[in-house]
C-alpha positions as a Markdown table, in Angstrom:
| # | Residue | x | y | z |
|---|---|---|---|---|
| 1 | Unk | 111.3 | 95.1 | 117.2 |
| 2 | Unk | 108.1 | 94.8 | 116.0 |
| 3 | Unk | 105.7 | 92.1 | 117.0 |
| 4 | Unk | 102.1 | 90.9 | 115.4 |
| 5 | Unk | 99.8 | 89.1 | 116.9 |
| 6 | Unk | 95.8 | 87.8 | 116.8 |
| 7 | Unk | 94.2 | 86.9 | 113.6 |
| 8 | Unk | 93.8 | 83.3 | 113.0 |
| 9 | Unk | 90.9 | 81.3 | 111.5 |
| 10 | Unk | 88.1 | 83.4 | 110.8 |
| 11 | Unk | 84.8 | 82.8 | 108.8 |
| 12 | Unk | 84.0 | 85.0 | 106.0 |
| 13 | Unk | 82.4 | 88.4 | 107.4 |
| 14 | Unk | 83.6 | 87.5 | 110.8 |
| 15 | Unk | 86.2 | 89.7 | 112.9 |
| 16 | Unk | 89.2 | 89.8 | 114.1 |
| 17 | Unk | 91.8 | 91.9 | 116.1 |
| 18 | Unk | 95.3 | 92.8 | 115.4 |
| 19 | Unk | 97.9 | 94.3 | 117.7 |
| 20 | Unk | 101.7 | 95.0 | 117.1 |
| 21 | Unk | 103.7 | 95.9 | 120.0 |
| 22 | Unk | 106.6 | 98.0 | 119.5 |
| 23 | Unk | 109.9 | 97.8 | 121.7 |
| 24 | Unk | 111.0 | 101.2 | 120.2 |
| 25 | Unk | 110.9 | 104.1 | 122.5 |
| 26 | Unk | 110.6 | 106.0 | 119.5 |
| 27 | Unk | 107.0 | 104.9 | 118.7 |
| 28 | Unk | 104.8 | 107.7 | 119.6 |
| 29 | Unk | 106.6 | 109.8 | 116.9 |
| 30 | Unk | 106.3 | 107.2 | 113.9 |
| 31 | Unk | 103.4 | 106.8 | 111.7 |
| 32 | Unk | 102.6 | 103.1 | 111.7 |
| 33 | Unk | 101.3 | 100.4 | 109.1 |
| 34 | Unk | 99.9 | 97.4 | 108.7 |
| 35 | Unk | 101.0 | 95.4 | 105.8 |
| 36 | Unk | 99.4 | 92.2 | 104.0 |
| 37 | Unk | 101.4 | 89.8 | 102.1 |
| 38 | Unk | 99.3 | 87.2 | 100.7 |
| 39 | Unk | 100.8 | 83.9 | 98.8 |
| 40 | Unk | 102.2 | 84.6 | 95.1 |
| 41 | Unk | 101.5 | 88.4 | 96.2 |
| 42 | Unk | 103.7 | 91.7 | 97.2 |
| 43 | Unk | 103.6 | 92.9 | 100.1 |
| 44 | Unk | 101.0 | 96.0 | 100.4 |
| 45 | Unk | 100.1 | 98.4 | 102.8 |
| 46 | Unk | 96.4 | 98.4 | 104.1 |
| 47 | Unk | 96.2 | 101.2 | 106.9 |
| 48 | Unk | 98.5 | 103.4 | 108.7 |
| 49 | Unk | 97.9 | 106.1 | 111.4 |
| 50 | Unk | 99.9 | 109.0 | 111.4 |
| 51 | Unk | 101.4 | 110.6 | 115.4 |
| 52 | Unk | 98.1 | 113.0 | 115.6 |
| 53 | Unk | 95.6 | 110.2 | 114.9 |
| 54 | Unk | 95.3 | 110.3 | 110.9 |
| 55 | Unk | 94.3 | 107.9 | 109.1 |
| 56 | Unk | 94.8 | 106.1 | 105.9 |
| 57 | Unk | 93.1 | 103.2 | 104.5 |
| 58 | Unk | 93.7 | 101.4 | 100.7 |
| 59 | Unk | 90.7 | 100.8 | 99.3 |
| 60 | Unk | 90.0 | 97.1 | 99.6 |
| 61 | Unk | 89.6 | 97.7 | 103.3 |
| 62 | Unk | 87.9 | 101.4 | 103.6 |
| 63 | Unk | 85.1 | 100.7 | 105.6 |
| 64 | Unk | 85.8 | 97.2 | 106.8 |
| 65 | Unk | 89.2 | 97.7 | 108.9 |
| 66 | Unk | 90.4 | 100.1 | 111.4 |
| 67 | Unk | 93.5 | 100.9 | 112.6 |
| 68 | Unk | 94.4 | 102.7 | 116.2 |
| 69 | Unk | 97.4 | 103.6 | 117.9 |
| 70 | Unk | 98.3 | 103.5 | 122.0 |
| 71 | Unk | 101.2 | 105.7 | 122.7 |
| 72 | Unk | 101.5 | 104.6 | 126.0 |
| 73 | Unk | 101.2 | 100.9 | 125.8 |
| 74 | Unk | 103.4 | 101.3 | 122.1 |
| 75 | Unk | 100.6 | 99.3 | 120.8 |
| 76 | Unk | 98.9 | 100.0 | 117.4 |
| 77 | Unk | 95.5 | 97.7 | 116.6 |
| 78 | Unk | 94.0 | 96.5 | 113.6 |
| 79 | Unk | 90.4 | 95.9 | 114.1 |
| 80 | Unk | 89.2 | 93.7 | 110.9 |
| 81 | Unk | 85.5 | 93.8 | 110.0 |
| 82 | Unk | 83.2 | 91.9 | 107.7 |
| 83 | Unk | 85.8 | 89.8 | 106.5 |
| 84 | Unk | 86.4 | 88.4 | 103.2 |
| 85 | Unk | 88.2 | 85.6 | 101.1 |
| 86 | Unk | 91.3 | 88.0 | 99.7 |
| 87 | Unk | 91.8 | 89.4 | 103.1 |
| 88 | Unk | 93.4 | 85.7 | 103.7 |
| 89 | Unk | 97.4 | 86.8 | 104.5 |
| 90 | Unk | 100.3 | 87.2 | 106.5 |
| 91 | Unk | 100.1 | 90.4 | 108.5 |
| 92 | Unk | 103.0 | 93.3 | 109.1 |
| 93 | Unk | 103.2 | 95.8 | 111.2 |
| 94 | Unk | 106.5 | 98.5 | 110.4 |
| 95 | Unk | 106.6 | 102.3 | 109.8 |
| 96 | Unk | 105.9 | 104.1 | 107.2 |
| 97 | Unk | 107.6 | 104.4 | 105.5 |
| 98 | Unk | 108.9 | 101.1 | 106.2 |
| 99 | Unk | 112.3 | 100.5 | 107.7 |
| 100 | Unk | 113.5 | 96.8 | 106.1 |
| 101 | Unk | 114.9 | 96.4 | 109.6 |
| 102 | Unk | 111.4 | 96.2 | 111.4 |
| 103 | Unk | 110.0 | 93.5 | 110.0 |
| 104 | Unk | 108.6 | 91.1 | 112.6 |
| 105 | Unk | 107.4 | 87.2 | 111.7 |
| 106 | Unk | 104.2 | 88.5 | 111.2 |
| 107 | Unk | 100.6 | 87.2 | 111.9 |
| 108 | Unk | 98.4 | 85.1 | 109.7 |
| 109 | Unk | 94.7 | 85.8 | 109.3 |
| 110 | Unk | 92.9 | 82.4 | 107.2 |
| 111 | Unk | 89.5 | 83.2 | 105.8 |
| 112 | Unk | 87.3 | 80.6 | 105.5 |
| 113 | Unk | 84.6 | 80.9 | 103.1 |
């Protein structure tokens, strides 16, 4: 089980934080993403950080997001910089690759521009 939560309502180039908690004792071995799925849109992977700290970033975040993982709390954040107007979507967390069977409800971040 996999559980989102933060974002909200946020002004454009505001902040906000994102945190997925994961039930799985199996945690600390997985690399984890977060995945957007905005309206009319597929779902898309943004950033995921690999068991030894790697990261990976798509290119309409690089530089704006940052992802980090807590092995012992099985939490993995999504810090979310200088916000913008096509960042507006529902928010995943799930491994990655992803396992169909993670998906949680989600968390939606609103930008207001």
């Amino acid at each position: 089980q996999l559980q989102a939560s933060g974002g909200g309502l946020v002004q454009a180039g505001g902040s906000t934080r994102l945190t997925c908690t994961a039930s799985d004792r199996l945690f600390s071995i997985r690399t984890m993403g977060w995945y957007r799925q905005a309206p009319g849109n597929q779902r898309e992977l943004v950033a995921c950080i690999d068991t030894f700290g790697g990261t990976w970033y798509a290119d309409t975040v690089k530089g704006r997001f940052a992802i980090a993982r807590d092995n012992a709390k099985n939490t993995v954040s999504l810090q979310m910089d200088n916000l913008e107007p096509d960042d507006q979507a529902v928010y995943y967390c799930n491994t990655v690759p992803l396992n169909a069977n993670k998906w949680g409800q989600g968390t939606q971040v609103t930008v207001s521009s």
